[in-house]
N, CA, C and O of each residue as an XYZ file, in Angstrom:
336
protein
N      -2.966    -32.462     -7.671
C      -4.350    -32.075     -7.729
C      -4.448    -30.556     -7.643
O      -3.719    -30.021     -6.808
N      -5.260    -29.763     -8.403
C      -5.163    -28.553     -8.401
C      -6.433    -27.745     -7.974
O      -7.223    -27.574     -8.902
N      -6.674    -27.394     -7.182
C      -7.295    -26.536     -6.344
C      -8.680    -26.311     -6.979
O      -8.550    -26.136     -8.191
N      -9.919    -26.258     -6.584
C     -10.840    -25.728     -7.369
C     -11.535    -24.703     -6.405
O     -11.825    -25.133     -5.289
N     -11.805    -23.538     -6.669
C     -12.467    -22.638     -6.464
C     -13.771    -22.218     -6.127
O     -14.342    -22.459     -7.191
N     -14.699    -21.720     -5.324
C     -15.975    -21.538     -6.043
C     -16.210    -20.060     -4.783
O     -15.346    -19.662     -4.002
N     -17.367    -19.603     -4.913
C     -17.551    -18.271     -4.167
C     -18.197    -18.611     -2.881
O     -19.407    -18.821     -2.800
N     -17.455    -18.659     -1.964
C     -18.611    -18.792     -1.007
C     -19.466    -18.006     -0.147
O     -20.103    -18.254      0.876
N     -19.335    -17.245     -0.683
C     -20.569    -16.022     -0.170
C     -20.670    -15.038     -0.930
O     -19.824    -14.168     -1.137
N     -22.465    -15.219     -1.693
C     -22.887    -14.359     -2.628
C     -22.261    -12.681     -2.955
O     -21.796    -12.059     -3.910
N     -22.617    -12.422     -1.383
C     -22.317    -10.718     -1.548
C     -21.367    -10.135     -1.611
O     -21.252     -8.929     -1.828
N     -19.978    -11.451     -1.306
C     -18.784    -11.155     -0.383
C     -17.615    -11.583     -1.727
O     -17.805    -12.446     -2.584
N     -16.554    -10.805     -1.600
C     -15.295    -11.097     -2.431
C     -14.683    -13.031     -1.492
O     -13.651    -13.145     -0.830
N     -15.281    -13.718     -1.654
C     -14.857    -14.720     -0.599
C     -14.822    -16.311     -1.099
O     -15.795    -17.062     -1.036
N     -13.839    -16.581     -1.478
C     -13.525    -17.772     -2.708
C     -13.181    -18.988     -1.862
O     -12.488    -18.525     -0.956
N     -13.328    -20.633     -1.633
C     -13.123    -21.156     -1.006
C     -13.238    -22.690     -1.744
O     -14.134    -23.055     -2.505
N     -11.728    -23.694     -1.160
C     -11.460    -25.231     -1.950
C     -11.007    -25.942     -0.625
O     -10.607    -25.457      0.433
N     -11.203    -27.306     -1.035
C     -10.662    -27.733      0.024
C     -10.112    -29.078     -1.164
O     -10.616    -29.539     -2.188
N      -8.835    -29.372     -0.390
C      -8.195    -30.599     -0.903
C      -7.275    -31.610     -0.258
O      -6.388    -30.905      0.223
N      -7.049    -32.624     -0.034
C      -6.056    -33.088      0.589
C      -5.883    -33.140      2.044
O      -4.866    -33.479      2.650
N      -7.447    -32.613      2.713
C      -6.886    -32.503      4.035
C      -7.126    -31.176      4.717
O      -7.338    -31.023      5.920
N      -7.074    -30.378      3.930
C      -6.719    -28.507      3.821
C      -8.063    -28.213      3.244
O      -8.857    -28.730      2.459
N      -7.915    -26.726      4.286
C      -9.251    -25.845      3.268
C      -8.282    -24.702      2.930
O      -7.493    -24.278      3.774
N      -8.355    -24.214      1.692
C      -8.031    -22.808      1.814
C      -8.905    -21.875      1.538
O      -9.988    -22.328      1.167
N      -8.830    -20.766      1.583
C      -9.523    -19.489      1.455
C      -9.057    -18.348      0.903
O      -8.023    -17.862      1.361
N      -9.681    -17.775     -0.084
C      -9.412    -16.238     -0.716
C     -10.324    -15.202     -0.508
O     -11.521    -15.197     -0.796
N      -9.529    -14.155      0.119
C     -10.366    -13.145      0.634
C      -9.785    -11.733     -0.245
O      -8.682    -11.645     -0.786
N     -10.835    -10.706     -0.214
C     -10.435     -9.361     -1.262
C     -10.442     -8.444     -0.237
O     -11.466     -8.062      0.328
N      -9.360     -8.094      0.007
C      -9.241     -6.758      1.400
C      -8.906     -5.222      0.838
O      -8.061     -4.893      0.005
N      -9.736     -4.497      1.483
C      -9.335     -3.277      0.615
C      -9.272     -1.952      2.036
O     -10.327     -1.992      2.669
N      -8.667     -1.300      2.368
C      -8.149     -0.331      2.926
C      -9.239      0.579      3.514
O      -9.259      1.167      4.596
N     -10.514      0.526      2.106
C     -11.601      1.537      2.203
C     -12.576      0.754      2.304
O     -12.205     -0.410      2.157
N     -14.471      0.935      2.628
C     -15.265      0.727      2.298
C     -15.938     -0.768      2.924
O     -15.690     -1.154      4.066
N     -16.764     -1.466      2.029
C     -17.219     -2.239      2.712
C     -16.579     -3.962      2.397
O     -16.553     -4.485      1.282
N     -16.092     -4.628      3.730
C     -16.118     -5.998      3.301
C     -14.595     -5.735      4.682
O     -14.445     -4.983      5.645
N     -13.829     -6.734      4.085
C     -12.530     -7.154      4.899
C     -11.356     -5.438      4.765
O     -11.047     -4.973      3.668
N     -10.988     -4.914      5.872
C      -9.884     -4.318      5.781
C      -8.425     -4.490      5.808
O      -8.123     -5.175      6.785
N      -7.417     -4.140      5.125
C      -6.002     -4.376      5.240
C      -5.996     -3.869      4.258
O      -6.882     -3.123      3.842
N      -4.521     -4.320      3.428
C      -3.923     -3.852      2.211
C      -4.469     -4.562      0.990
O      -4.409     -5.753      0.683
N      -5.015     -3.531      0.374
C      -5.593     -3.995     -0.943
C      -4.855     -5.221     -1.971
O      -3.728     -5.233     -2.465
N      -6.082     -6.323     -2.078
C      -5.564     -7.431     -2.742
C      -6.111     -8.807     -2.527
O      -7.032     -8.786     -1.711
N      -5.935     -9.572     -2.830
C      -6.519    -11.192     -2.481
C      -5.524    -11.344     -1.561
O      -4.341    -11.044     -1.726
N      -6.206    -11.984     -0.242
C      -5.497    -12.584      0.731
C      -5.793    -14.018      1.157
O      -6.749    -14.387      1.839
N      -4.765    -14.805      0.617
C      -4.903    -16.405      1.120
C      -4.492    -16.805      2.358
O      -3.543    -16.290      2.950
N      -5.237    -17.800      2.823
C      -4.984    -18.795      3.949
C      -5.574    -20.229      4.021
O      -6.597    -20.679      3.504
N      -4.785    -20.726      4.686
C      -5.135    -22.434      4.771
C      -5.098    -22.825      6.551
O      -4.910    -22.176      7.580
N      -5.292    -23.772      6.324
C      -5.664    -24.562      7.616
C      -5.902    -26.235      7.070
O      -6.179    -26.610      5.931
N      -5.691    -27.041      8.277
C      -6.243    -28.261      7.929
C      -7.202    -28.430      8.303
O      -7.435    -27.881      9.380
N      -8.505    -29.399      7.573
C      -9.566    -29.404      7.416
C     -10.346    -29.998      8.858
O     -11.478    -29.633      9.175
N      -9.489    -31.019      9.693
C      -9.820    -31.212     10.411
C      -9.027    -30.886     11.649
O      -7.860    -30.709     11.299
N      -9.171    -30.725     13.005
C      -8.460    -30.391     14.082
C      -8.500    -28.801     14.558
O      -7.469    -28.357     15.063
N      -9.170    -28.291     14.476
C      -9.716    -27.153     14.788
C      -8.548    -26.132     14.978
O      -8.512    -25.507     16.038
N      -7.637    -25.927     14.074
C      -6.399    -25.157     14.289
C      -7.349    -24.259     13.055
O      -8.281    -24.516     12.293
N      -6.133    -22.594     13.522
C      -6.524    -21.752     13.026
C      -5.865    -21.588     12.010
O      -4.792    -22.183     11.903
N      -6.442    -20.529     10.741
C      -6.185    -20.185      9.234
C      -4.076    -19.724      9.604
O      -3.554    -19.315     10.641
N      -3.634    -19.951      8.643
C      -2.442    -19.347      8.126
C      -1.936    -18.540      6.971
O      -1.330    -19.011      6.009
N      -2.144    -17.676      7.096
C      -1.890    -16.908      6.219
C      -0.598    -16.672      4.787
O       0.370    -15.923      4.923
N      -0.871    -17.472      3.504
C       0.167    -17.708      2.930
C       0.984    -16.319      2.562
O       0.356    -15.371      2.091
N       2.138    -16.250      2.749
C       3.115    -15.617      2.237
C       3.256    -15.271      1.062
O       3.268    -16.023      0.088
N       3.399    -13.864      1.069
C       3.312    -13.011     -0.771
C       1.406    -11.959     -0.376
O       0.892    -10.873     -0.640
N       1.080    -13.191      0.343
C      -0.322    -12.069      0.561
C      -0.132    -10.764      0.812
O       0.849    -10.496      1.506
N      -1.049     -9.558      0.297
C      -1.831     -9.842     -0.565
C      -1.357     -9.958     -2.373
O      -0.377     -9.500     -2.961
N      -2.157    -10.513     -2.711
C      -1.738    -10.652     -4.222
C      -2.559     -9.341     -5.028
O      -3.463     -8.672     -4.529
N      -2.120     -9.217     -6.075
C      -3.052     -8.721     -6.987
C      -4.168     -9.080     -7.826
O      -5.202     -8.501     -8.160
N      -3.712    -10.086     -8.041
C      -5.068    -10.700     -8.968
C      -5.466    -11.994     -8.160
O      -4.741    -12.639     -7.401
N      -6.917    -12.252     -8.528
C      -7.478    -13.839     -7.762
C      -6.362    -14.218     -8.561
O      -5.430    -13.617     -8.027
N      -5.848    -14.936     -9.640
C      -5.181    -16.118    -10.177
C      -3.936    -16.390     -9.460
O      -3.440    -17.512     -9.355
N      -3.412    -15.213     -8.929
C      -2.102    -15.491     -8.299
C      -2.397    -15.784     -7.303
O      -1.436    -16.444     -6.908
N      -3.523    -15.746     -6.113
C      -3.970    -15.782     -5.178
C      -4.096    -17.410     -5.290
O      -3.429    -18.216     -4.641
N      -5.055    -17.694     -6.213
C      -5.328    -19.187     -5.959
C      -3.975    -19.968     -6.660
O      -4.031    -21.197     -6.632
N      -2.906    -19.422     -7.215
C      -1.621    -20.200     -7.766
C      -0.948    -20.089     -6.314
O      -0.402    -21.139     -5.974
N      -0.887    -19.281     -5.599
C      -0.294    -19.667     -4.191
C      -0.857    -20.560     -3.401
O      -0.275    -21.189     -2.517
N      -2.025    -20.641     -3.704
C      -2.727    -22.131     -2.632
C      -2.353    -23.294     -3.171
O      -2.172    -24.252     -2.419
N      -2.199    -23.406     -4.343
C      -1.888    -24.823     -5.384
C      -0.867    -24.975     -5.212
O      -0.433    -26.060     -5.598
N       0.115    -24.010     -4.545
C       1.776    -23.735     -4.660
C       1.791    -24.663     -3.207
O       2.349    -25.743     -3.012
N       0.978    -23.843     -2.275
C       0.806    -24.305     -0.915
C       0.565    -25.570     -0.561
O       1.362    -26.090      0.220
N      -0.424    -26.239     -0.983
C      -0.780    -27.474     -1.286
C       0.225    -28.473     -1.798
O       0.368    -29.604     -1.333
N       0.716    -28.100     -2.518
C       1.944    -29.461     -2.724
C       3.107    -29.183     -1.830
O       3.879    -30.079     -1.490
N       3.212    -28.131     -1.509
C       4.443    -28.260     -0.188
C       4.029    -28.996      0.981
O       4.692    -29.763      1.681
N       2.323    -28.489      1.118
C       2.330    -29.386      2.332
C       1.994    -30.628      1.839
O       2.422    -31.457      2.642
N       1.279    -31.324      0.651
C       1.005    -32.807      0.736
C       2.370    -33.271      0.161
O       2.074    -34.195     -0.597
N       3.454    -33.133      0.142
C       5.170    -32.886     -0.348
C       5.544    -33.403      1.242
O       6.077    -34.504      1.103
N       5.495    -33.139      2.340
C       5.500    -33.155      3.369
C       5.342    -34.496      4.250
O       6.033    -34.795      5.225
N       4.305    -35.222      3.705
C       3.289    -36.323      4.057
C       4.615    -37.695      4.128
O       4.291    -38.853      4.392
């Protein structure tokens, strides 16, 4: 199953799917200015949807482009439902 996307907050670089159990999240962090700070790029994380544990931050973050961003959650996603 492959991940679907949508924006979840109008004003905000802030992309969000949930599948299988999992939410993940794409965030746009930039060094300068207004919104999330760190190193410029899409930054993914997941969590499971239920049990109140906190986000994890996938590895390779940050990316350069959303597509690679959300190809690491889809990447993410079958390792963990791979797992099951």
């Amino acid at each position: 199953m492959s991940l679907e996307f949508h924006r979840a907050v109008e004003d905000m670089e802030i992309w969000s799917a949930t599948g299988d159990g999992f939410s993940f999240v794409i965030t746009y962090e930039s060094p300068v200015g207004a919104g999330f700070h760190g190193r410029a790029g899409y930054v993914a994380s997941w969590r499971p949807l239920y049990g109140g544990n906190g986000a994890i931050k996938i590895g390779g973050s940050a990316f350069l482009t959303l597509a690679e961003a959300e190809n690491a959650c889809n990447t993410m996603l079958g390792h963990l439902t791979g797992c099951r």
